[in-house]
C-alpha positions in Angstrom: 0.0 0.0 0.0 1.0 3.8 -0.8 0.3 6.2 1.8 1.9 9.2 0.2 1.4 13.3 1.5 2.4 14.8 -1.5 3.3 18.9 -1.8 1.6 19.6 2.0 1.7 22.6 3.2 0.4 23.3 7.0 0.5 26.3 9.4 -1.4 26.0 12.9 -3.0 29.8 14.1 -1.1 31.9 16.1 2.0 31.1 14.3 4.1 32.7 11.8 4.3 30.8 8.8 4.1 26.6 8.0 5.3 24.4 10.2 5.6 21.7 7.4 6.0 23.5 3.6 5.3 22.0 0.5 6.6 18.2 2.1 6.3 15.2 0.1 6.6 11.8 1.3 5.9 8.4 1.0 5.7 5.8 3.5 7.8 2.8 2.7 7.2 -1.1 4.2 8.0 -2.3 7.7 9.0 0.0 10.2 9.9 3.6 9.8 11.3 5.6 12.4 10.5 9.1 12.4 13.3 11.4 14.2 13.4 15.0 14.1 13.9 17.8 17.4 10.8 19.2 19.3 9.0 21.5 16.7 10.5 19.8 13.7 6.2 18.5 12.4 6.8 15.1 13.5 3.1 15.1 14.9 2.0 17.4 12.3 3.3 14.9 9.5 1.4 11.8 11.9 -1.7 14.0 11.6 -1.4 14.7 8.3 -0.8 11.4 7.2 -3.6 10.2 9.6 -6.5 12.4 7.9 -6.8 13.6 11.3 -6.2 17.2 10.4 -6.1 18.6 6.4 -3.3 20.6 4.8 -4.1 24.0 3.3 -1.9 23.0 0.1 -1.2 19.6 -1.4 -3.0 16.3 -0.8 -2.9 12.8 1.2 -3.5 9.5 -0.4 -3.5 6.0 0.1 -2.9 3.7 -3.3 -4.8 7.0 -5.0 -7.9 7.2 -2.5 -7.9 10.7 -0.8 -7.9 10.7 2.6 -10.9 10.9 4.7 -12.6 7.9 2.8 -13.9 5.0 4.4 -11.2 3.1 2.6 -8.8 4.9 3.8 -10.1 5.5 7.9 -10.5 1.6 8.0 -7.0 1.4 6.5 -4.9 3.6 8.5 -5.0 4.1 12.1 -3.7 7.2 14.4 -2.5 6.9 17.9 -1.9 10.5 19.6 0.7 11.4 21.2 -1.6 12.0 24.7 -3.6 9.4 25.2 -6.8 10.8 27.1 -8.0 8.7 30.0 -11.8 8.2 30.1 -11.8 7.1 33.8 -15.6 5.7 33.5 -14.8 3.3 30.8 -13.0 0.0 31.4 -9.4 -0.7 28.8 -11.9 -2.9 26.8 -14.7 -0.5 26.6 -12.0 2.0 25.8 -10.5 0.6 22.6 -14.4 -1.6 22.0 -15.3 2.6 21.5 -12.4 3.4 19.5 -12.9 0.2 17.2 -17.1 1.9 17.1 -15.5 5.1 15.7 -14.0 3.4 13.2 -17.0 1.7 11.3 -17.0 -1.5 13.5 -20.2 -2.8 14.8 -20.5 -3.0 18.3 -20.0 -6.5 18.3 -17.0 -6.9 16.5 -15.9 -3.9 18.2 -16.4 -5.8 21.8 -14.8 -9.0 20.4 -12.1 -7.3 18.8 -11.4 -4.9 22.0 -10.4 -8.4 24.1 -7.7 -9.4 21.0 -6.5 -6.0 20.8 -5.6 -5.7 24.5 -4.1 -9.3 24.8 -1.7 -8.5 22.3 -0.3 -5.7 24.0 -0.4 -7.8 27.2 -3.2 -6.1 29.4 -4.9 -9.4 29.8 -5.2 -8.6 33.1 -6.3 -5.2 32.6 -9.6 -5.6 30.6 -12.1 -4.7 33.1 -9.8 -2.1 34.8 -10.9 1.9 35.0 -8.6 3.4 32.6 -8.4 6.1 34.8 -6.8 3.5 37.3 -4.1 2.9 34.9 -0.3 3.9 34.7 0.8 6.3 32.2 2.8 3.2 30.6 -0.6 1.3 30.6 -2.7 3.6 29.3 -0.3 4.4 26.9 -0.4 0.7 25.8 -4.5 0.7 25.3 -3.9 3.6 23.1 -2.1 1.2 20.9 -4.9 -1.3 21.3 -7.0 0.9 20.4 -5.2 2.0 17.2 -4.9 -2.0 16.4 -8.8 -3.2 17.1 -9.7 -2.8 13.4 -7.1 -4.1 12.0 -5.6 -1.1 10.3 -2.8 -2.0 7.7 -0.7 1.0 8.0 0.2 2.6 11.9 0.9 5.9 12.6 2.3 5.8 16.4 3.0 9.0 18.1 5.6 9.0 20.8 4.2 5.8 21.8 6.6 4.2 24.3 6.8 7.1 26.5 6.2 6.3 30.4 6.6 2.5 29.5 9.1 1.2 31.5 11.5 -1.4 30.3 9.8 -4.5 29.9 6.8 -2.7 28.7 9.0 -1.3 25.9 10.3 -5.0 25.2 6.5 -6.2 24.8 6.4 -3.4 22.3 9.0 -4.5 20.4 8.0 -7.9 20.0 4.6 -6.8 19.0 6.0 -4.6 16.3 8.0 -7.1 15.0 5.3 -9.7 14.7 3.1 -6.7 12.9 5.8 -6.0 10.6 5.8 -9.9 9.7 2.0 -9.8 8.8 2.8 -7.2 6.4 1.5 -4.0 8.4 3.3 -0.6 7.3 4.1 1.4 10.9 5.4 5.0 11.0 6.6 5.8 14.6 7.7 8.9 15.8 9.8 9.0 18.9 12.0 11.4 20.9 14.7 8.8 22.2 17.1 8.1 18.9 18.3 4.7 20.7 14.7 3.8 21.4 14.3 2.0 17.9 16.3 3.3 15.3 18.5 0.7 15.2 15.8 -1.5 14.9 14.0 -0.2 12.6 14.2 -0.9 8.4 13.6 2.5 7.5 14.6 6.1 9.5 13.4 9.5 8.0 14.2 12.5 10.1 12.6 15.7 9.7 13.9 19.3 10.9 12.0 22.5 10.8 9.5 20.9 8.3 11.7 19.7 5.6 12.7 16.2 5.4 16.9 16.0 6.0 17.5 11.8 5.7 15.1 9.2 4.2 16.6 5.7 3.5 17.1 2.4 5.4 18.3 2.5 8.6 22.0 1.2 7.1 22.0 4.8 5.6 21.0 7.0 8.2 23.7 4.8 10.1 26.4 5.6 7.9 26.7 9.1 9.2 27.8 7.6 12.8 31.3 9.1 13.3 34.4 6.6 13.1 35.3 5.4 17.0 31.8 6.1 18.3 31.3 3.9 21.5 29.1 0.7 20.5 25.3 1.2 21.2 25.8 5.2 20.5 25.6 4.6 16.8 22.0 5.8 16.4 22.8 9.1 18.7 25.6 9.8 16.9 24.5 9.8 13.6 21.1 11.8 14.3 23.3 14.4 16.0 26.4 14.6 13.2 23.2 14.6 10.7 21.3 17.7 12.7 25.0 19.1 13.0 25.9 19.2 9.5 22.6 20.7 8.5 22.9 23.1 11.2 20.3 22.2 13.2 19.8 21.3 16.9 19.1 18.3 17.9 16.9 19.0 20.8 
């Protein structure tokens, strides 16, 4: 599938001029990484890409269909980078609702909500408040909930902040086994080490312009010779920022 934003252009009120300018891109397969310092359009790109919000020049499409069809909201999925507690709703009335929004019926939606959570390991969890949840959970039925309809393409926000470390290993696994039923995942993320390395594509973005798109072997070819071993994703994010003039933070 082709999930491509292609000449967007978008500028939020209140601020002087586009935070993402006439930006093409096209998402590849597996897992892309998507780097960039705090302001760069990481979430506006996610957005964007998501039909979540429209740009004021250029277009989104998947394999031709605009966004905002039913083709493409049962296709691609969104998960924010807050996830907003609904403290009267259980985890699996939580993502059974966000499965509703999305077409299901509320049947499907129910059955699909139990899945949804096992594979992000909240067996346990399914009749808990979401309000009684810890960031790192809550943060994991947001992914649930972006999973319940069986979206082919994810667009992942930030979504291993406040997990702790086993929580981010569960992640891991589950994107891998994602990746291996063919699903397309674009996954934003503040912590270079978190997944880049992991990853078969990186795209990093500064100041709404794209500055590296490849496989992860290229974006790791800028590491600097005798960087320390398990730096090699740091390093070459910052000597990429660095040589474009950028700041990496």
């Amino acid at each position: 599938m082709t999930l491509e934003l292609a000449s967007c252009t978008y500028a939020y009120r209140r601020r002087r001029g586009p935070i993402l300018q006439d930006l093409t891109y096209h998402l590849p397969s597996g897992l892309t990484v998507l780097l960039g310092p705090n302001g760069a359009g990481k979430s506006t790109l996610l957005k964007l890409a998501a039909s979540v919000i429209r740009p004021s020049a250029g277009h989104v499409t998947l394999d031709g269909t605009p966004a905002g069809t039913k083709k493409f909201r049962e296709t691609v999925a969104w998960m924010p980078q807050d996830i907003v507690s609904l403290p009267s709703m259980t985890a699996r009335e939580y993502v059974a609702y966000a499965g509703w929004l999305k077409g299901m019926s509320r049947k499907d939606a129910w059955s699909q909500a139990r899945r949804a959570l096992n594979r992000v390991q909240l067996t346990d969890k399914v009749n808990e408040k979401s309000g009684r949840l810890s960031g790192g959970q809550l943060r994991r039925v947001g992914v649930a909930a972006a999973l319940v309809h069986n979206a082919r393409i994810l667009l992942l926000d930030e979504p291993t902040a406040g997990m702790d470390p086993h929580q981010r290993r569960v992640f891991r696994d589950l994107l891998a086994s994602l990746v291996t039923e063919g699903v397309q995942i674009l996954l934003s993320t503040h912590d270079v080490a978190d997944l880049a390395e992991e990853a078969h594509h990186v795209t990093v973005l500064n100041a709404g312009s794209i500055l590296q798109q490849g496989t992860t072997e290229d974006f790791l070819a800028h590491t600097p010779p005798g960087t320390a071993q398990g730096r090699a994703a740091e390093a070459a994010y910052t000597a990429l920022l660095t040589h474009h003039g950028a700041s990496a933070i």
